[in-house]
C-alpha positions as CSV (number, residue, x, y, z in Angstrom):
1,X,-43.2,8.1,-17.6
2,X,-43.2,4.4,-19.1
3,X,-41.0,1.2,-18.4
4,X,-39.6,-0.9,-20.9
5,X,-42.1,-3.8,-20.0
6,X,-44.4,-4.4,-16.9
7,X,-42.9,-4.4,-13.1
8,X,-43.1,-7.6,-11.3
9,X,-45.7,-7.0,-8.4
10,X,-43.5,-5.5,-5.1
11,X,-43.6,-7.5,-2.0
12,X,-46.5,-6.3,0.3
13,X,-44.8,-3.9,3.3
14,X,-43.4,-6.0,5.7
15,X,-43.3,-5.0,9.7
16,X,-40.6,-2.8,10.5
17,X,-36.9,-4.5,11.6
18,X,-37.1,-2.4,14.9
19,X,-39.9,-1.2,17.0
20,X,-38.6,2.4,16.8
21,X,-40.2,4.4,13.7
22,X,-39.4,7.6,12.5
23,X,-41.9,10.1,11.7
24,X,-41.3,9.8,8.1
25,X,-41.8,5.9,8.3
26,X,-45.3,6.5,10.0
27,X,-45.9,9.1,7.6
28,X,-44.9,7.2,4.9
29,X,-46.5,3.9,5.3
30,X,-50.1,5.8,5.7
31,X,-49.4,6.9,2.3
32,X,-48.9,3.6,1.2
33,X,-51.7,2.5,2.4
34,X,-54.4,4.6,1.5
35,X,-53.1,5.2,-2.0
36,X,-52.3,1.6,-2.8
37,X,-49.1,2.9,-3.8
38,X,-47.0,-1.1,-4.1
39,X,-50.0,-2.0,-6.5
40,X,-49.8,0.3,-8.2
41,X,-46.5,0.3,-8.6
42,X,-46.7,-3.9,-10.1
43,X,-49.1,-2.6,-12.7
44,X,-47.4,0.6,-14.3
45,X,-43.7,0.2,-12.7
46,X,-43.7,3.6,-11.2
47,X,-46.6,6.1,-8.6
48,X,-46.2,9.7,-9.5
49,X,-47.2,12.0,-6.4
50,X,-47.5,15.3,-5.3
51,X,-46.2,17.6,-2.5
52,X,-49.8,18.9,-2.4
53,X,-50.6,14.8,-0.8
54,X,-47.7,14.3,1.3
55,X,-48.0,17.6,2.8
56,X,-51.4,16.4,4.5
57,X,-49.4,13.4,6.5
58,X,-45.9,15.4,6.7
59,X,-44.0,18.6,5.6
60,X,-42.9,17.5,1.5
61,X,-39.7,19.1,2.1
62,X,-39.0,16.2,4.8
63,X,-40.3,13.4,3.1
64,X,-38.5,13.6,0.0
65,X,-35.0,14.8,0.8
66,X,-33.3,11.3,0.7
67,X,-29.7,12.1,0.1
68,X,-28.4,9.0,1.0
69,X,-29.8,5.5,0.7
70,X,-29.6,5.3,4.6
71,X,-32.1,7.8,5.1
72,X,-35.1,5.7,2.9
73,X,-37.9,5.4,5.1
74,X,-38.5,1.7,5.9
75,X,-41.0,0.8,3.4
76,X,-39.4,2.2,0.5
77,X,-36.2,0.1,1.9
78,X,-38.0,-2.9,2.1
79,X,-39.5,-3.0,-1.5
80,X,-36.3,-1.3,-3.0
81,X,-37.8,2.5,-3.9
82,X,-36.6,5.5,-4.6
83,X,-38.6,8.6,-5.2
84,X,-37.4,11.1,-8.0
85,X,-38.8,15.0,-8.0
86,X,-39.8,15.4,-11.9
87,X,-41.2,19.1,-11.3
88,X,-41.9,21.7,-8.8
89,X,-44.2,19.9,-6.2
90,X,-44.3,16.5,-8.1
91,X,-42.6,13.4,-7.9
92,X,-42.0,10.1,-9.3
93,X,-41.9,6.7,-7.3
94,X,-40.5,3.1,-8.5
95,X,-37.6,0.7,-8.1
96,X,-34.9,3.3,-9.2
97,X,-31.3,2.8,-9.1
98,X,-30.8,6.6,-8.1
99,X,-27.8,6.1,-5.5
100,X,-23.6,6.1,-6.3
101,X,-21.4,4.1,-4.1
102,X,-18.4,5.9,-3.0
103,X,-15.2,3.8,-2.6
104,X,-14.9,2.5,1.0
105,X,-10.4,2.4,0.3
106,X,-8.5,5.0,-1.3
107,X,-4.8,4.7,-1.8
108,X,-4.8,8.2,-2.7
109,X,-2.2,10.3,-1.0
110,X,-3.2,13.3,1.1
111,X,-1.8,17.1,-0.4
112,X,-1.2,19.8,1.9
113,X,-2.7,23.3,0.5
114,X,-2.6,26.6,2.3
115,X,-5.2,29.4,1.9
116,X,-3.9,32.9,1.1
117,X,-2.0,34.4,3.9
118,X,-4.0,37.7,3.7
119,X,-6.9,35.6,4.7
120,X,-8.4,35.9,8.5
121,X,-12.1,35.7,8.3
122,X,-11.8,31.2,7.9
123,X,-10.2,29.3,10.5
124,X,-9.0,25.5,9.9
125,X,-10.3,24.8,12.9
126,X,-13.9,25.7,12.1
127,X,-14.7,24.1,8.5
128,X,-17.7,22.4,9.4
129,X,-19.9,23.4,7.0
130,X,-20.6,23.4,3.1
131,X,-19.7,26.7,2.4
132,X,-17.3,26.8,4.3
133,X,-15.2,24.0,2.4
134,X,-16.3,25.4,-1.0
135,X,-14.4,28.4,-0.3
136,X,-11.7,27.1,1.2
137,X,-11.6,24.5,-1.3
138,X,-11.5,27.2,-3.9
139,X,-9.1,29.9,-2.1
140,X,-6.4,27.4,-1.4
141,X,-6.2,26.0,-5.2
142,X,-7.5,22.6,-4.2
143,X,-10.5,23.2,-7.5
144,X,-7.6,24.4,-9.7
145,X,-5.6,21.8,-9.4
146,X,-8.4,19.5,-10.1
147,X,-9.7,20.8,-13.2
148,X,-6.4,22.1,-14.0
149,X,-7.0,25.2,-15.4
150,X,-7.5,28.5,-13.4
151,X,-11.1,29.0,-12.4
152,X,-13.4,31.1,-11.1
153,X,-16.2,30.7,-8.8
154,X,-19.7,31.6,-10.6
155,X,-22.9,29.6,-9.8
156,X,-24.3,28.8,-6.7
157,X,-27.4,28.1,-5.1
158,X,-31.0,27.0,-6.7
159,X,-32.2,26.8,-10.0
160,X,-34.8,25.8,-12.0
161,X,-34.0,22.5,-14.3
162,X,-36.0,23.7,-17.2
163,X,-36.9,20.4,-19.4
164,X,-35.3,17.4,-20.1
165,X,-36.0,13.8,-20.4
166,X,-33.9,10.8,-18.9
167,X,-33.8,7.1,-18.3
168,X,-32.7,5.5,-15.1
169,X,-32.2,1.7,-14.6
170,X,-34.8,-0.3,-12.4
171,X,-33.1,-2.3,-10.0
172,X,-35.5,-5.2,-10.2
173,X,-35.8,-5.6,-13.6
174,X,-32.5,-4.0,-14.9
175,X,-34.3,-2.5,-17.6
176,X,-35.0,1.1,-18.2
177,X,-37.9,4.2,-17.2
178,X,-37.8,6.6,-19.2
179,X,-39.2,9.9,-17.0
180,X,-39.9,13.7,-17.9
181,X,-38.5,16.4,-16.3
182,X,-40.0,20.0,-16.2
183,X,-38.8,23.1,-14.6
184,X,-38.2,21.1,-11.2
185,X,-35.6,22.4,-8.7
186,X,-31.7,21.7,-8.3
187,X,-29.1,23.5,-6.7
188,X,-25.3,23.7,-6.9
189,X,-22.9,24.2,-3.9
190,X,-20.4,25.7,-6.0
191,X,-20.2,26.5,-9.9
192,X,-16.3,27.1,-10.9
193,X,-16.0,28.2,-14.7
194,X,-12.6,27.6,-16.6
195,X,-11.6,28.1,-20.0
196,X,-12.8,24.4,-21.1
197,X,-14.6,23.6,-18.1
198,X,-17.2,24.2,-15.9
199,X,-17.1,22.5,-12.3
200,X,-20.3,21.5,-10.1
201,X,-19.8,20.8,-6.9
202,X,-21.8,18.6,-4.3
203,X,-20.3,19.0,-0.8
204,X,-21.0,17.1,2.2
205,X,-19.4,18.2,5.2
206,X,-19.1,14.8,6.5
207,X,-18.2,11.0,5.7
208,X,-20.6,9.3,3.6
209,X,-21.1,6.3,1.7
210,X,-23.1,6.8,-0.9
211,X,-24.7,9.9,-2.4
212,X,-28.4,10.6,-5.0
213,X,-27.3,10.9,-8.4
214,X,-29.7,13.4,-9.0
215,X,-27.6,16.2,-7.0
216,X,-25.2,16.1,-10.0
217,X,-27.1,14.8,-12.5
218,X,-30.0,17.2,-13.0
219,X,-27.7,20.4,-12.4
220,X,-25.3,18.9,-15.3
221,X,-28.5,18.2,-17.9
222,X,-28.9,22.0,-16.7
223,X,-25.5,23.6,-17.5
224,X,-24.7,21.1,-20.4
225,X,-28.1,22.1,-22.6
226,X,-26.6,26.2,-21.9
227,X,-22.9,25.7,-22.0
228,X,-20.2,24.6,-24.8
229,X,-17.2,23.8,-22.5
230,X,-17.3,20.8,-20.7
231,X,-19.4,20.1,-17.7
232,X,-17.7,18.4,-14.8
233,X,-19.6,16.8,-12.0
234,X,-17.8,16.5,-8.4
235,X,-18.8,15.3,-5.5
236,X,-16.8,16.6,-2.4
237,X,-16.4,15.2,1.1
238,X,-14.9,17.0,4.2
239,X,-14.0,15.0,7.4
240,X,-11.6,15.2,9.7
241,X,-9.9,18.4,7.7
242,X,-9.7,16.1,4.8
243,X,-11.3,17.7,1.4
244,X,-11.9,14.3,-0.7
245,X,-12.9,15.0,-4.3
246,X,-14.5,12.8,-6.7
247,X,-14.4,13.8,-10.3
248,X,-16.8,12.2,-12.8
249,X,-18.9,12.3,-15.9
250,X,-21.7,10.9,-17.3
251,X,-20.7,8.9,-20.8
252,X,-24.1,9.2,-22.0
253,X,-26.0,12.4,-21.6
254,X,-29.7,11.3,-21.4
255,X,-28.3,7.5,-18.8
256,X,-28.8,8.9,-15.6
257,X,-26.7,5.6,-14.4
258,X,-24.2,6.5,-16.7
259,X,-22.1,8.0,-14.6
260,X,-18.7,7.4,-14.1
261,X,-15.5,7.9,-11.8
262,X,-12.5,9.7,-13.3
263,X,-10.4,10.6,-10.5
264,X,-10.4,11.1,-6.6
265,X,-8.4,13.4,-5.1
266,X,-7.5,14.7,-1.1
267,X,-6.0,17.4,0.7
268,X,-5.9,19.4,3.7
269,X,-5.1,22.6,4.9
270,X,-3.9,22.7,8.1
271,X,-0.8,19.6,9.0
272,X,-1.4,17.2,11.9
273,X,2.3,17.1,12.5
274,X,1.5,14.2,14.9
275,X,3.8,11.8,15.2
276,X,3.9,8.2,16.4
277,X,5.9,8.8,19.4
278,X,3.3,11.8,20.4
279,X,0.2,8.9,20.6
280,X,2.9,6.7,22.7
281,X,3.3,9.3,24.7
282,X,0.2,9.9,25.3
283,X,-1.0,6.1,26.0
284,X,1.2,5.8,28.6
285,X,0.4,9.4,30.1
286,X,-3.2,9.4,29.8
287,X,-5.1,8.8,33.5
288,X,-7.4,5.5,33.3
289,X,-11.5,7.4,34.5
290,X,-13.8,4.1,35.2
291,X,-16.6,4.0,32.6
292,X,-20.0,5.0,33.9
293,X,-22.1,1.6,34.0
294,X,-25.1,4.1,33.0
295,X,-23.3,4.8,29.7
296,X,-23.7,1.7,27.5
297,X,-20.7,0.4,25.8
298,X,-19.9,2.1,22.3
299,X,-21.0,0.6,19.4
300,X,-20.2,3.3,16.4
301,X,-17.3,1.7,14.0
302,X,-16.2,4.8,12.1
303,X,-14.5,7.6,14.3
304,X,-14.7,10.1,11.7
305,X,-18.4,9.9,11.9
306,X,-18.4,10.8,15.2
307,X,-16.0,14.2,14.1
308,X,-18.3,14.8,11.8
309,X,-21.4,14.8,14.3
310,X,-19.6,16.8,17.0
311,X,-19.1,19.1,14.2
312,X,-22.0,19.6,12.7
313,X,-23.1,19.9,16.8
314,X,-20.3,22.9,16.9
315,X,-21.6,24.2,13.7
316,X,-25.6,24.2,15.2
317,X,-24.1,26.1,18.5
318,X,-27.6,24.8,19.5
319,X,-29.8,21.6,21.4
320,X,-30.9,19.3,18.4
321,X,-33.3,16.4,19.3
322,X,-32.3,12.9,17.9
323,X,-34.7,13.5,14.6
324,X,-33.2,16.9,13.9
325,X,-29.4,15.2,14.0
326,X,-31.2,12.2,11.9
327,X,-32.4,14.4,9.6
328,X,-29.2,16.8,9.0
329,X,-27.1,14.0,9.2
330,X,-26.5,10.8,6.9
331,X,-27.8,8.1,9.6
332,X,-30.8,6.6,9.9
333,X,-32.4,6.8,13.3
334,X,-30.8,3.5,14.6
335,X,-27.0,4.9,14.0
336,X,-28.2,8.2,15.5
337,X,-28.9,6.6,18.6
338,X,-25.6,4.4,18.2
339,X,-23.3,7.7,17.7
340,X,-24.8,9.7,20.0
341,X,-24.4,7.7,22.6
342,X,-20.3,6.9,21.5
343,X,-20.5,10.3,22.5
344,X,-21.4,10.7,25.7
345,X,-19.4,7.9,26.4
346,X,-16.1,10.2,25.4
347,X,-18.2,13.2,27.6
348,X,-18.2,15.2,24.8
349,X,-22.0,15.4,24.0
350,X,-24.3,16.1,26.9
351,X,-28.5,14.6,26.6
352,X,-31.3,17.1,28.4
353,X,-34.8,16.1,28.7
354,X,-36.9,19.3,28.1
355,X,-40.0,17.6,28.0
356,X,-41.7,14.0,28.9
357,X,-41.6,13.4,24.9
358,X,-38.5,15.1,23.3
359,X,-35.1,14.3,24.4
360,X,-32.0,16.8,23.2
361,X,-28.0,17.1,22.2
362,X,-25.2,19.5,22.3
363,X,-21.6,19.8,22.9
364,X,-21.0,19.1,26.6
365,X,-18.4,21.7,27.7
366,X,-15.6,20.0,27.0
367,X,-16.9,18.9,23.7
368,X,-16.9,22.8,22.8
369,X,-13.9,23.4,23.9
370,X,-12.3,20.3,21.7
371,X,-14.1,20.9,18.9
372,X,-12.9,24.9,18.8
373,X,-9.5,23.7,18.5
374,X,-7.1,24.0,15.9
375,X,-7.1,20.8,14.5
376,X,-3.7,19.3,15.5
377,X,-4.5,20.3,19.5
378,X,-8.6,18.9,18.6
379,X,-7.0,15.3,17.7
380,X,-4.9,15.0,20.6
381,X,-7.9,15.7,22.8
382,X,-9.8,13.5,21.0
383,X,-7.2,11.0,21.6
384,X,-7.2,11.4,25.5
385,X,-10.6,10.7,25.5
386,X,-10.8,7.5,23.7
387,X,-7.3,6.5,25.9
388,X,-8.8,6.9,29.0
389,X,-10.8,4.5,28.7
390,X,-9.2,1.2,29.6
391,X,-10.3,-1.0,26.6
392,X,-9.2,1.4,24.2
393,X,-5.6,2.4,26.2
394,X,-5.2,-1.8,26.7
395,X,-5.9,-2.4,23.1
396,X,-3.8,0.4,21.5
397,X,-1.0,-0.9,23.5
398,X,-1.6,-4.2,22.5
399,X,-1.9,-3.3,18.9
400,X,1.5,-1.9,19.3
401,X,3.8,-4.5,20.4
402,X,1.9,-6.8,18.3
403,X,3.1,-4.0,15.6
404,X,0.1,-5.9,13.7
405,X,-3.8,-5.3,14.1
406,X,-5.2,-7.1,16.6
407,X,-8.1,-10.0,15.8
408,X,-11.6,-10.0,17.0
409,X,-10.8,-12.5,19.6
410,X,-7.7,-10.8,21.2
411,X,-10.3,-7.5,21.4
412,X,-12.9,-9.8,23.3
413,X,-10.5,-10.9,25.4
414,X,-9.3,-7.7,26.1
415,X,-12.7,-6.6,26.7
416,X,-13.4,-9.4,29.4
417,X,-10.2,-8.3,32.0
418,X,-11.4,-5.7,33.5
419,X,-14.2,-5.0,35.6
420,X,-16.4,-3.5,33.2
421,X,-17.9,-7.0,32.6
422,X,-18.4,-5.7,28.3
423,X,-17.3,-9.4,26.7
424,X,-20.3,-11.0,27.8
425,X,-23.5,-10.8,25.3
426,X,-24.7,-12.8,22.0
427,X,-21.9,-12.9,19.4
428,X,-23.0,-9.9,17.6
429,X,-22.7,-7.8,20.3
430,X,-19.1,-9.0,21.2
431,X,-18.5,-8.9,17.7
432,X,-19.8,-5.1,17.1
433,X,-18.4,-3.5,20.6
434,X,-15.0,-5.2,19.2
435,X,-15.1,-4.0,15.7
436,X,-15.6,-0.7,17.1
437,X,-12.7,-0.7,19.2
438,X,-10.8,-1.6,16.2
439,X,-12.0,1.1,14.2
440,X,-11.5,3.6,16.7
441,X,-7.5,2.7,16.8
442,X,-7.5,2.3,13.2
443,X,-8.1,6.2,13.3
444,X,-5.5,7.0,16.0
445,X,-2.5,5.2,13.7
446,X,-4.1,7.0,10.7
447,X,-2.9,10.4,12.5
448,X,0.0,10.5,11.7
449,X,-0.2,10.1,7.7
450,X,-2.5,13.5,7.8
């Protein structure tokens, strides 16, 4: 492993943003320290470690899987790292540009798809999981239409990488490393072979906003050393019964930050078939419940995130503690705490303390019965919850005879009529509580256009 020229020396670790650590930070930053891991890093641009040394601070298989850039610990955030597995139990650190942004818009219409009707053994009201989707995905023609041939569904699961060699940009320097690769692990969710193609698929049953490179990247140096046709990297999405496809490719084989977006596609496969006048209905129908002063304020923008974590709840059928949701999920420990409490507020997630130390999550009861739903009937609970809530139910019906969205200060003052006393606070608090009420109606009027 060598870099074009020498790495400036990284800043020394600063303390942590927040007083709350995870167990990976601590782990982490004890690494760092005893292995002089930052100077090292300034003299040769890179720290190459193995599983056989982070297993004597923390489980390897916990300490590495980064999927998303939101999941660094803090001291590889704060000096812009990445780590990179280069073989079975080794790995490479340095300032690596390893993560893809996703598009925060799309403009891209949503096409309805219907599995076979022989089909019993998948419901649409309980895809929340990986699999799941892939064969969904697959069954209802959603990967055909994409690659636009007729495929079928070959590879999945773990492999071996075999060797290879790639370069990947520094994001300091903006030059290139040029790292090794030997027999180290990748896996596909789902391998569809065509004529002239051959799909792999990444799948993330939930909303994201960035993903590793690497889950495409070493599978397709994999498949494209065996194969003639054409390998064709995707990354897949599900949220909200929405199966969002990104197709890409990488313009130059041996550039791991070559790749590139060719197309994004979405469907679904069950119809909301709710209309406007049904969320009108319901505004002006739904009882107004006080909110519990014990329950702090929401503060959680995206309401498909919170979907997706009642979801992958329903999907666990089990108590997870606040690291085990960090850890399955794409949040770091701050946004756990941030969405799981959007979610008691709602009543739909319940919190038990087992012990003095660990605290736990599931479904509440009416959380499970939402969430086993068929889709159409899960939204329009999910909608009485968020409209019983005064802010929300004064809001929406403000939004609506403003038939415009509603400003940051119309939100605060909202906020500050009742008696829930919510508007008062620094500006960033007023400003976050009201971005999430606006986020949170942003997805009710988005109903209707599923």
């Amino acid at each position: 492993m060598t870099a074009n020229k020498s790495t400036p020396r990284l800043d020394k670790p600063r303390k942590p943003r927040h007083p709350s650590r995870s167990k990976n930070d601590r782990a982490w930053e004890i690494i760092f320290k005893e292995d002089k891991i930052l100077d090292e890093i300034a003299r040769q641009g890179f720290f190459q470690i193995s599983s056989t040394r982070i297993n004597q601070q923390r489980e390897a298989r916990l300490m590495t899987k980064f999927d998303h850039a939101v999941k660094l610990p803090q001291i590889f955030r704060d000096n812009s790292l990445t780590i990179q597995p280069i073989s079975r139990g080794n790995y490479i650190i340095g300032a690596f540009k390893s993560y893809f942004q996703l598009p925060r818009k799309t403009s891209v219409d949503v096409v309805y798809r219907e599995l076979p009707p022989q089909i019993e053994t998948l419901e649409p009201s309980n895809i929340y999981s990986e699999s799941s989707a892939i064969i969904c995905a697959f069954l209802s023609g959603m990967i055909d239409d994409i690659m636009g041939e007729t495929t079928n569904f070959t590879v999945l699961g773990r492999m071996s990488t075999g060797k290879f060699d790639y370069k990947i940009r520094n994001l300091k320097t903006g030059l290139f490393h040029d790292i090794k690769v030997t027999n180290s692990q990748c896996e596909i969710d789902g391998g569809f072979e065509g004529e002239s193609q051959f799909a792999i698929i990444e799948a993330k049953s939930e909303t994201v906003n960035d993903f590793i490179v690497r889950q495409l990247y070493y599978p397709y140096r994999l498949w494209n050393s065996k194969l003639e046709k054409e390998v064709v990297p995707i990354f897949l999405t599900i949220s909200n019964d929405i199966f969002t496809f990104y197709r890409f490719r990488f313009n130059k084989e041996d550039l791991y930050n070559s790749l590139e977006l060719v197309s994004e596609h979405r469907y679904c496969i069950s119809k909301s078939d709710i209309e406007m006048s049904d969320i009108r209905s319901i505004l002006v129908e739904t009882r107004i419940i006080p909110d519990d002063e014990d329950i702090p304020f929401p503060q959680a923008d995206s309401f498909l995130r919170i979907i997706d974590l009642l979801g992958r709840l329903y999907n666990a059928n089990e108590f997870l503690s606040k690291d085990e949701i960090t850890l399955i999920y794409a949040f770091n420990e701050r946004q756990t705490n941030y969405y799981v409490t959007a979610a008691i507020y709602l009543g739909l997630i319940t919190r038990e303390q087992k012990t003095k130390q660990e605290v736990t999550y599931s479904l509440s009861k009416h959380g499970y019965f939402v969430m086993s739903q068929h889709p159409q009937k899960r939204n329009i609970e999910l909608l009485k919850c968020i409209l019983q809530h005064r802010i929300f139910n004064d809001s929406l019906a403000a939004w609506l005879e403003k038939a415009e969205p509603l400003c940051e200060e119309e939100i605060v003052f909202i906020m500050g009529k009742g008696s829930e006393k919510i508007a008062v606070g620094s500006d960033t608090t007023r400003e976050r509580r009201a971005s999430t009420v606006r986020g949170w109606i942003e997805w009710i009027l988005m109903l209707p256009t599923i």
